[in-house]
C-alpha positions as CSV (number, residue, x, y, z in Angstrom):
1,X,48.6,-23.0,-46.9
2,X,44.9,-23.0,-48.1
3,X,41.6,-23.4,-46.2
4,X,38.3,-24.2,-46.9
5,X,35.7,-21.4,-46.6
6,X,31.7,-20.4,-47.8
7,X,32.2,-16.6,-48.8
8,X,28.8,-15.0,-50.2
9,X,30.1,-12.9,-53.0
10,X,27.0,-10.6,-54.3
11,X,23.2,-10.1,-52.7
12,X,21.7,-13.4,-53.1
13,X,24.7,-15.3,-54.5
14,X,25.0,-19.1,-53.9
15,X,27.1,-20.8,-51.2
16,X,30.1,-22.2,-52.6
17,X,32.6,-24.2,-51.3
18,X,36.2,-22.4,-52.3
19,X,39.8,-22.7,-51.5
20,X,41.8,-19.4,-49.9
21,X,44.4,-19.1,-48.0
22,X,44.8,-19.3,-44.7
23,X,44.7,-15.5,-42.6
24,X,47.0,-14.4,-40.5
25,X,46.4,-12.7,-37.3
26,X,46.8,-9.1,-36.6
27,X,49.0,-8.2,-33.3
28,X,45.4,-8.2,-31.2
29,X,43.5,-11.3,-32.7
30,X,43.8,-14.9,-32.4
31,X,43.2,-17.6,-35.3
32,X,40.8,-19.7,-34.7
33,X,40.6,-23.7,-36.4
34,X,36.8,-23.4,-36.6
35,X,35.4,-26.7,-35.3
36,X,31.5,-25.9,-35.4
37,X,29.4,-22.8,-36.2
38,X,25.8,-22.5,-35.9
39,X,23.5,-21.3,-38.6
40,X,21.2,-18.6,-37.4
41,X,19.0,-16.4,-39.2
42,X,20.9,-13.5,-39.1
43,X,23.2,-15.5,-41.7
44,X,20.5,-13.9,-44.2
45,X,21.3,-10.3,-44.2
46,X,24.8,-11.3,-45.4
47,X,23.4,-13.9,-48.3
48,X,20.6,-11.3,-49.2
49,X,22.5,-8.2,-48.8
50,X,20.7,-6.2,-46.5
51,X,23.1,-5.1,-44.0
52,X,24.0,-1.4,-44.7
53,X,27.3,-1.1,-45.7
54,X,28.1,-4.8,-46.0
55,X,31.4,-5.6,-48.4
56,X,32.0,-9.1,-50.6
57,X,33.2,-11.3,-50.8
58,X,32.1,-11.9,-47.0
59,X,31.8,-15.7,-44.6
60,X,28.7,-16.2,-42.5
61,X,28.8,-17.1,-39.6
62,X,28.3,-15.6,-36.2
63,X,27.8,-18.7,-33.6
64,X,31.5,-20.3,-34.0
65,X,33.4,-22.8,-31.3
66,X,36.8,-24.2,-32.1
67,X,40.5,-23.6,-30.7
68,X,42.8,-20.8,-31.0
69,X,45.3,-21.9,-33.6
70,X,47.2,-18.8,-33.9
71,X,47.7,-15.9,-31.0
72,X,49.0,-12.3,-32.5
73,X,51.7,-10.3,-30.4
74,X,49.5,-8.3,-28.7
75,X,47.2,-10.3,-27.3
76,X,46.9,-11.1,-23.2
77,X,45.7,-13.5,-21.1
78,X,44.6,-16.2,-24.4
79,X,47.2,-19.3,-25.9
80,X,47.5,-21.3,-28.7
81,X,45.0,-24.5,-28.0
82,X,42.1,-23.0,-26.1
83,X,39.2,-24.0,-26.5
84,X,36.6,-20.7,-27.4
85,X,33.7,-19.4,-29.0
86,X,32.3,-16.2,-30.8
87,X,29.5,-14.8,-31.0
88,X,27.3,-11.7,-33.0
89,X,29.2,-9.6,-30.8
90,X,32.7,-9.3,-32.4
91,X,34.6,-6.4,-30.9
92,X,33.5,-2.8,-30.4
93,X,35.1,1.0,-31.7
94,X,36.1,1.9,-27.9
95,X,35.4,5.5,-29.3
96,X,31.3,6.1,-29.2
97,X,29.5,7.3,-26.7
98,X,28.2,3.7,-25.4
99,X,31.7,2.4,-25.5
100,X,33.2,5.5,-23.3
101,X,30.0,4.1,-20.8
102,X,30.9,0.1,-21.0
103,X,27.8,-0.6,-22.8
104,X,30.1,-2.6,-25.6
105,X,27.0,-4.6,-27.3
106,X,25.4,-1.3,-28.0
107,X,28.6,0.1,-29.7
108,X,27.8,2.8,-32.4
109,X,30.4,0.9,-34.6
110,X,30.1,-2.8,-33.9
111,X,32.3,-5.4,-35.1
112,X,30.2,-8.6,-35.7
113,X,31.5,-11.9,-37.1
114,X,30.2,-13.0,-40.7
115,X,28.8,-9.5,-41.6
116,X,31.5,-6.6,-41.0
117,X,34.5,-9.4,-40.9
118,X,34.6,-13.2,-42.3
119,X,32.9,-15.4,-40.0
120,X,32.5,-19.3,-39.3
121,X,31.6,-21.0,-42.2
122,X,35.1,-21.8,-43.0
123,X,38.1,-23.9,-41.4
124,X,39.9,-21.3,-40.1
125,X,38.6,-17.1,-39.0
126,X,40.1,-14.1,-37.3
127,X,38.7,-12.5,-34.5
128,X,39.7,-10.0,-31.6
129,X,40.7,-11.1,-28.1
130,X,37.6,-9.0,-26.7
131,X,35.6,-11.1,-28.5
132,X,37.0,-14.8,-27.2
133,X,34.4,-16.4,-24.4
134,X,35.8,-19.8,-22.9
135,X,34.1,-23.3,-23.3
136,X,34.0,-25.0,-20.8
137,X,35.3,-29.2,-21.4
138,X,31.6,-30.2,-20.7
139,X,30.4,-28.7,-24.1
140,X,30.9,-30.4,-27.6
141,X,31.7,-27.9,-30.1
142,X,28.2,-28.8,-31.9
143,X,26.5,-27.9,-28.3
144,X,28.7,-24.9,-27.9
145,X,28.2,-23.1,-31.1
146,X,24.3,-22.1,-30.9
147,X,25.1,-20.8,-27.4
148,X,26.8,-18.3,-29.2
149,X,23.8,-16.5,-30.0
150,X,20.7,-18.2,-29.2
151,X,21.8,-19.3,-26.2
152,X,23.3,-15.9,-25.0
153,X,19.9,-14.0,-26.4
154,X,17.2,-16.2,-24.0
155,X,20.2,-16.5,-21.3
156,X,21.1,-13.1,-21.1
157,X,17.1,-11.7,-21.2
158,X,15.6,-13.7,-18.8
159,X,18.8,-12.9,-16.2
160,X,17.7,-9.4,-16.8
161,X,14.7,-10.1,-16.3
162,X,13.5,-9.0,-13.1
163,X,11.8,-12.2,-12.4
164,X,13.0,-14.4,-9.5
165,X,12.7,-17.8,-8.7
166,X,8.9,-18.9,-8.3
167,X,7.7,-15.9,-10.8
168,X,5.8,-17.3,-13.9
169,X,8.2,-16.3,-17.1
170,X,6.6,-17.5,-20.4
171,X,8.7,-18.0,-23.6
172,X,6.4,-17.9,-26.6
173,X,7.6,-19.9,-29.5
174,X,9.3,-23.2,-29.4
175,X,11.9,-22.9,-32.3
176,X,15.8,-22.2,-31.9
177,X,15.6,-19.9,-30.0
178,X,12.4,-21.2,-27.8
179,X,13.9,-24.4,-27.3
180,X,16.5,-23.0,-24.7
181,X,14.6,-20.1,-23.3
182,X,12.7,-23.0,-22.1
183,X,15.4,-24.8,-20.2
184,X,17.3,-21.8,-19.3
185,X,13.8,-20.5,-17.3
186,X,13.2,-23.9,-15.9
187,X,16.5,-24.3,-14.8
188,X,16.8,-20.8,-13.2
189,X,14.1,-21.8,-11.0
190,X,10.6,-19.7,-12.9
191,X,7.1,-21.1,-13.2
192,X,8.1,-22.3,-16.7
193,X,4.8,-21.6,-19.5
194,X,5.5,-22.4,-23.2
195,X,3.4,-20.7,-25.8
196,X,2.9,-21.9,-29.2
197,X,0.4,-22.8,-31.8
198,X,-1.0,-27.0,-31.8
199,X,-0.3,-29.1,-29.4
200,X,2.1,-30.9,-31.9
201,X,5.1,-29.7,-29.6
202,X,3.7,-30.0,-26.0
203,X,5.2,-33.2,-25.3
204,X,8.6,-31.4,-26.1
205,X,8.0,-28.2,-24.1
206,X,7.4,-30.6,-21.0
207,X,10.4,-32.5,-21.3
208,X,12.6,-29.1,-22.4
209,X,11.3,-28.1,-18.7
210,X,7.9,-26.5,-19.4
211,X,5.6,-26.7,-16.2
212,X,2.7,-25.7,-18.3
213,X,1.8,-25.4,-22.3
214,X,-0.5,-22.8,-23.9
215,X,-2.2,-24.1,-26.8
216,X,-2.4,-20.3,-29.3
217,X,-4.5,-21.6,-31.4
218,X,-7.4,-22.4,-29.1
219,X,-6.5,-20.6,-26.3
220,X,-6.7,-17.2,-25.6
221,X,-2.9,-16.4,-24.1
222,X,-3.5,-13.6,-22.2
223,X,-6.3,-14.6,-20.5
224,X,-4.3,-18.4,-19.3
225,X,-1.5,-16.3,-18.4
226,X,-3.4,-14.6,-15.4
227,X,-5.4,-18.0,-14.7
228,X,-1.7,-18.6,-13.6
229,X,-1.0,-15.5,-12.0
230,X,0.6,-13.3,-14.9
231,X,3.6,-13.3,-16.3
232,X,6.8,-11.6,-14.8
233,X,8.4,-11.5,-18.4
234,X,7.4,-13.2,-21.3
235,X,10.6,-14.3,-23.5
236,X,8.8,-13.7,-27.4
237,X,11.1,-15.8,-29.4
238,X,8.4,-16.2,-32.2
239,X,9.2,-13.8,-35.1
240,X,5.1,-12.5,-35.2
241,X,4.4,-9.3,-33.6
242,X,0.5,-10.4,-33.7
243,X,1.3,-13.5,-31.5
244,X,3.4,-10.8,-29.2
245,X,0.5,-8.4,-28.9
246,X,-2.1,-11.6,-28.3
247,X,0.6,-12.4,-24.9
248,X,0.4,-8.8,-23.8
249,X,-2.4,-8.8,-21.7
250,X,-1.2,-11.6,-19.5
251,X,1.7,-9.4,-18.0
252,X,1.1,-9.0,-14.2
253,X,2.1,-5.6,-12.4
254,X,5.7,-4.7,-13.5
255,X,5.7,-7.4,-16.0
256,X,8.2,-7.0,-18.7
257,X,7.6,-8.5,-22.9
258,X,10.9,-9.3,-23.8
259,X,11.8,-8.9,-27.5
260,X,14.1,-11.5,-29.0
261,X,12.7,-12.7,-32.2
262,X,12.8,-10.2,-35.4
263,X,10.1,-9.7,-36.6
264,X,8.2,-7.4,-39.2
265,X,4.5,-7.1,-38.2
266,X,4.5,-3.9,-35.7
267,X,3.5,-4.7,-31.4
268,X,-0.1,-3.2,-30.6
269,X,0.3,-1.9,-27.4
270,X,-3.2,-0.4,-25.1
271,X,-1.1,2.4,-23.7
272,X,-4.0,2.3,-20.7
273,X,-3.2,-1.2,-19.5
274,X,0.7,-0.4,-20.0
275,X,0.6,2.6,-17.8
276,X,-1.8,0.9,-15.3
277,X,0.6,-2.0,-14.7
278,X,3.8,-0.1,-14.6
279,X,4.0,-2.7,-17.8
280,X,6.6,-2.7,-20.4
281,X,8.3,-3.6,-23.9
282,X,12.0,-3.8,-24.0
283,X,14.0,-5.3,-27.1
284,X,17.0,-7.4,-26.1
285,X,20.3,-8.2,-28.0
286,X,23.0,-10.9,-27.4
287,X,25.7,-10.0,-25.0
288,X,29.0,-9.6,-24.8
289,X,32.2,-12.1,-24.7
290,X,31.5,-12.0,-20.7
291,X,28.0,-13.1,-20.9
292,X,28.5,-15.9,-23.2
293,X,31.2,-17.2,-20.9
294,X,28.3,-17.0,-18.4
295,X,25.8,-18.7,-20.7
296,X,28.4,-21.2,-21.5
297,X,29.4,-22.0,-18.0
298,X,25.8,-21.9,-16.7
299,X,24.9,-24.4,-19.9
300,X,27.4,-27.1,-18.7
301,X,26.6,-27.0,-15.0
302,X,23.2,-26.8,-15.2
303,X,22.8,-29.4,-18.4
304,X,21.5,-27.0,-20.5
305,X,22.0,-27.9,-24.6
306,X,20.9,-27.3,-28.1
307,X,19.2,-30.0,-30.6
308,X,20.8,-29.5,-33.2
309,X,20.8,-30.9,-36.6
310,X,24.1,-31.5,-38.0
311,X,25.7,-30.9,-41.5
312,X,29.3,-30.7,-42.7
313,X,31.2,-27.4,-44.0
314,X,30.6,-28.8,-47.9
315,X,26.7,-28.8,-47.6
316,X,26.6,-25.5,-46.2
317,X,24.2,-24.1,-48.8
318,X,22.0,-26.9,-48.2
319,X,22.4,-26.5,-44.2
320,X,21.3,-22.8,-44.7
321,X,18.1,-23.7,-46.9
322,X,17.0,-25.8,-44.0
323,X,17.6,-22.9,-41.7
324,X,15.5,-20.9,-43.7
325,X,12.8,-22.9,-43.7
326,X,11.8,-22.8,-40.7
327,X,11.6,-26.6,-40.2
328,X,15.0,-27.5,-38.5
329,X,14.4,-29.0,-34.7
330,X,15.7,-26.9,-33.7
331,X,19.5,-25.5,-34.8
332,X,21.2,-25.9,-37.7
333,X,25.1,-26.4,-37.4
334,X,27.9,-27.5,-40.1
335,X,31.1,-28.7,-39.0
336,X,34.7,-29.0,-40.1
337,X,36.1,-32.4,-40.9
338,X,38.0,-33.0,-37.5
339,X,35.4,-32.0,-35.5
């Protein structure tokens, strides 16, 4: 039987639509009949080739919901017509040093979906047990999907947050990652403040939960933070560390900057104020299969959900050019036929 699937086969090679066969599970993964998968910038260090050690031909793809079509022999607990999602984290080695400690998403040795094994952009993947989370019936498979990353990210940060309900949590940049730190914070109860540049997207901030809106361009960030009593954490989705360092100052005591977004311009941190404040910078990854079941389950019962923009599998090149550009509102997803 034959599939459908978008394989990048060189650095910078175009997505095409191809035929393959179908794979076959291994005696601890499941098959999964991929119904939606996100697009998510990370998609880029498989089409560009900057992953070390990445092989072709390899399938994007790391924010995937569908049903398990397929269950190997040595697989527990998961059946043949659950509904699940994947995410970047794909499995782990079991052998390194964070492993032997529980700290899977830190494995030495990671096994990540669409970058060291063939991901979502395609009707049908393989992936390990470990890495199956449950979606719950309240999500669509085109709301599920970019929970499997940027939803888990802003989830799974401002949980670890140290802020509690009533503290003022920021989330600069209102982008694909912005858009659900916002409702995640509002919903968990914070002082919600969205940061970004123009007023262009204030009306949206307010109505994704916002309680207040910090215009970047005119205002000085910092200094509005601490009108409103500083920041406990500040969520910095934005991929600019210049708009990171102009936030930094509006950390109160024990406030935390929470790095999320990528980005190549270095943090300028006043080691005085830092020290002072008992202040700090900490990056933050995804999660594991357990915390995106929590992100999913806390997305469906608190209302929580993507906008997306939708595309189907056969414009995938044209879905990820959107992505790219920076100008999707606000996830990008493609979509198999039956979906």
């Amino acid at each position: 039987m034959k599939m459908r699937a978008v394989p990048v086969t060189k650095p910078n090679g175009p997505l095409e639509v191809i035929e393959r066969s179908i794979p076959e599970p291994a005696s601890r993964q499941v098959r999964i009949k991929v119904q939606a998968c996100g697009m998510c910038h990370g998609d880029s260090f498989v089409k560009q080739g900057v992953w070390p050690g990445i092989s072709y031909p390899r399938v994007p793809g790391h924010e995937i919901a569908g049903v398990i079509d397929t269950v190997g022999s040595d697989v527990p607990e998961w059946h043949r017509g659950q509904r699940v999602g994947v995410g970047w984290y794909g499995g782990h080695c079991g052998r390194c040093e964070s492993c032997r400690r529980g700290d899977f998403i830190m494995c030495h040795n990671p096994e990540i979906p669409g970058i060291t094994y063939d991901g979502g952009y395609a009707d049908y993947m393989i992936a390990q047990f470990e890495a199956l989370a449950h979606i719950p019936d309240d999500l669509s498979p085109v709301e599920a999907a970019p929970l499997m990353c940027a939803g888990i990210t802003t989830f799974n940060s401002l949980r670890n947050s140290g802020a509690r309900p009533g503290d003022v949590v920021a989330v600069l940049g209102i982008g694909g990652l912005g858009h659900l730190g916002l409702q995640y914070a509002a919903k968990m109860g914070f002082k919600t403040v969205a940061i970004s540049r123009g007023t262009d997207k204030e009306s949206e901030a307010q109505k994704l939960g916002a309680h207040f809106y910090i215009d970047s361009k005119v205002e000085n960030v910092s200094e509005s933070l601490l009108r409103l009593g500083g920041a406990k954490a500040i969520i910095a989705t934005a991929p600019s560390g210049k708009a990171m360092t102009g936030a930094l100052g509006g950390l109160r005591i024990d406030g935390k900057l929470f790095i999320v977004g990528a980005s190549d311009e270095p943090v300028e941190v006043n080691t005085v104020y830092m020290i002072q404040g008992r202040r700090s910078v900490v990056g933050w990854p995804s999660g594991t299969s357990m915390d995106s079941d929590d992100t999913l389950s806390f997305s469906a019962f608190a209302g929580v959900r993507p906008i997306t923009e939708i595309f189907p599998l056969e414009r995938a090149a044209e879905a990820y050019d959107r992505m790219m550009s920076g100008g999707a509102r606000f996830r990008v997803v493609i979509t198999t036929e039956d979906s």
